[in-house]
C-alpha positions as CSV (number, residue, x, y, z in Angstrom):
1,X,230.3,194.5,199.0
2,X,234.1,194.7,199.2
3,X,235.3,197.7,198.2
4,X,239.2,199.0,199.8
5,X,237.4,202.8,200.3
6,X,234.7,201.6,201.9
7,X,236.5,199.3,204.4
8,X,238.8,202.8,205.0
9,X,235.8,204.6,206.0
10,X,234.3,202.2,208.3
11,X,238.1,201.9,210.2
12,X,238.5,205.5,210.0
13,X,234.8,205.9,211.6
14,X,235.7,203.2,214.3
15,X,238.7,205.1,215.3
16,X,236.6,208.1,215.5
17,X,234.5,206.6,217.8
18,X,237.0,205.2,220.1
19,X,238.4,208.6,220.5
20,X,235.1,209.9,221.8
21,X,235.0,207.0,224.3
22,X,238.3,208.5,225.6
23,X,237.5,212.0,225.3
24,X,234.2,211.3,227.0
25,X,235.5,209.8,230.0
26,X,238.6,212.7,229.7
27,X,235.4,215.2,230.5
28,X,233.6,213.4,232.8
29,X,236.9,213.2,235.2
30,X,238.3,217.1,234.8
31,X,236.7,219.7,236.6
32,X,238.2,222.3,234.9
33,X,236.0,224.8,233.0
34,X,238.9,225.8,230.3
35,X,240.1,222.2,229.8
36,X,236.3,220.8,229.5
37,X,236.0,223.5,227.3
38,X,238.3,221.9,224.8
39,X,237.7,218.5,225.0
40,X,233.9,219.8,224.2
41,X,235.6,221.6,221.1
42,X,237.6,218.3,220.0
43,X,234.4,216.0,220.2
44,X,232.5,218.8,218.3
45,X,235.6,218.3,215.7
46,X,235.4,214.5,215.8
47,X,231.6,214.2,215.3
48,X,232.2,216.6,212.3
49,X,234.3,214.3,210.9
50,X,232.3,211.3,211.7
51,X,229.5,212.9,210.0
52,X,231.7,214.0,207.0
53,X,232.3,209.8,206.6
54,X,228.9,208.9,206.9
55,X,227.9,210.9,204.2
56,X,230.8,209.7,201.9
57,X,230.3,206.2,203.1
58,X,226.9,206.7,201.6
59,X,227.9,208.3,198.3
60,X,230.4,205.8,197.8
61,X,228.1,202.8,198.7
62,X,225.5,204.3,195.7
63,X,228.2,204.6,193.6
64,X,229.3,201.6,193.3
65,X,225.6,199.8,193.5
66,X,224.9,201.9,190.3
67,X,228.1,200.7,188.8
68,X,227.1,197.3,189.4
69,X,223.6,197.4,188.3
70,X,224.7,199.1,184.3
71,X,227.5,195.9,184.9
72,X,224.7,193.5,185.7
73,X,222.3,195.3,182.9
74,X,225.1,195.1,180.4
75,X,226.3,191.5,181.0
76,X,222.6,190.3,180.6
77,X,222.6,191.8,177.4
78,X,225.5,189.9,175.8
């Protein structure tokens, strides 16, 4: 299915995860307590986020299914 929101969510979710990959190697290199404490904080943010996506990724994705099926329903009517 190519849909423009869709394809926004999926780069925005890939983004996401690339910025754990940095902020997980950011916290396996620092040994300090305060600064792994906010990295911790910022990948708590970013898998919020993430999660946020998914779940409008999947709302979307219905959405527009059930839009196609009452199109496909209607257009074997005619």
């Amino acid at each position: 299915m190519n849909d423009s929101y869709l394809d926004e969510l999926k780069s925005d979710f890939e983004n996401y995860s690339e910025q754990l990959k940095k902020l997980k190697k950011k916290l396996l290199k620092t040994n300090s307590a305060e600064l792994q404490s906010k990295i911790i904080k910022q990948i708590d943010s970013i898998a919020s986020k993430m999660e946020n996506n998914q779940k409008q990724s999947v709302k979307v994705t219905k959405s527009r299914l059930k839009e196609m099926k009452k199109k496909t329903k209607n257009d074997s009517i005619f």
